[in-house]
Structures are given as structure tokens and as C-alpha cells.
C-alpha positions in Angstrom: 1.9 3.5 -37.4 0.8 3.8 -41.0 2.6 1.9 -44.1 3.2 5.8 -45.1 4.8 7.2 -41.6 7.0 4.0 -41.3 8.3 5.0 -44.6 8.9 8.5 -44.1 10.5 7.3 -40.5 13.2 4.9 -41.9 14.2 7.1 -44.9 14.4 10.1 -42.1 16.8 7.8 -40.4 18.9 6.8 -43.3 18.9 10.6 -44.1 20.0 11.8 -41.3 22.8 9.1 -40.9 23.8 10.0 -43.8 24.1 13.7 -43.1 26.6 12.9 -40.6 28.9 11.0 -43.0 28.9 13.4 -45.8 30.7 16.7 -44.6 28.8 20.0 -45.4 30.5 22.3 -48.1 30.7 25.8 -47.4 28.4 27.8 -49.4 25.8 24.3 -49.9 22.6 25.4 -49.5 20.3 22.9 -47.4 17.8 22.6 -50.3 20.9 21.3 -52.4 22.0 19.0 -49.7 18.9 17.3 -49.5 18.5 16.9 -52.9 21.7 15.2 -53.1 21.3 13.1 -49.9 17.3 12.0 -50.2 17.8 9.6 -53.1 20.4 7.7 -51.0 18.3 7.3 -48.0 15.8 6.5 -50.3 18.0 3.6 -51.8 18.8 2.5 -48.0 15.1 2.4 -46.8 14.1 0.2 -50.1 17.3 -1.5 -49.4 16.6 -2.6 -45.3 12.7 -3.0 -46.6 13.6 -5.4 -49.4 15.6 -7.7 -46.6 13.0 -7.5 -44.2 10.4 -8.6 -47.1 12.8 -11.3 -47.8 13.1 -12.6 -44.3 9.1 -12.7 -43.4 8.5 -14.2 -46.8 8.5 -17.8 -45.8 7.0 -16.7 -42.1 4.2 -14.7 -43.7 4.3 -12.2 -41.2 3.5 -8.4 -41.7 4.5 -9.1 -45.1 1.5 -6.8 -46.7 2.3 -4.2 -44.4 6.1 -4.3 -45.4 4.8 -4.6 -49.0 3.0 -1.1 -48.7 6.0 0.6 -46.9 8.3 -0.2 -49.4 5.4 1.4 -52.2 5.4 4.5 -49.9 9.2 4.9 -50.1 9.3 4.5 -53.6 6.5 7.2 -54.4 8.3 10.5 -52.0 
């Protein structure tokens, strides 16, 4: 798996966890949802990346990989 579909794969997962917390207004439109919803998985996917980073750090393992995740998450 690429640095970029790892990224889009975890904030897919925080998004859609998310969706099942938040309840769905009548009349929101799914275009507004997202826009509301993205930029918290977005948070929670740097969020779990930055511990992960912070555990491998002294280990030195995947750590460039994790490294260009994170850069992925940050530019959608």
C-alpha cells in the first residue's frame, strides 16, 4: 500500500466512525456533512499517525513511510 492510500484509508475510517456518532439532520445535505466531518477525521488520522511516529521513533522502524502518510493526510 502506498504512503497516499494508507492515508486516504485511516482518514476513511475516522470518517466513517465518526458518521456514526454525529446524528444526521434533516434537510443536511451529504456535501455539507462531509464538509463538516472531513477535517475531524483529518485531525484523528494525524492524531493515531503522530503516536505511531512517536512509538517507532527510537525502533526506527517504517518511520519514513509513516513520515509520508502523515504528509498525505495533511495535503487532502
Amino acid at each position: 500500500m502506498t504512503s497516499q492510500e494508507c492515508a486516504h484509508k485511516l482518514v476513511d475510517k475516522f470518517y466513517s466512525e465518526i458518521c456514526h456518532l454525529i446524528p444526521v439532520e434533516d434537510g443536511n445535505e451529504r456535501s455539507e456533512r462531509f464538509r463538516k466531518i472531513q477535517p475531524i477525521a483529518k485531525q484523528s488520522a494525524l492524531i493515531a499517525v503522530n503516536e505511531i511516529l512517536k512509538t517507532i521513533w527510537e525502533y526506527h522502524f517504517q518511520y519514513d513511510y509513516w513520515q509520508e502518510v502523515k504528509q498525505e493526510i495533511e495535503e487532502l
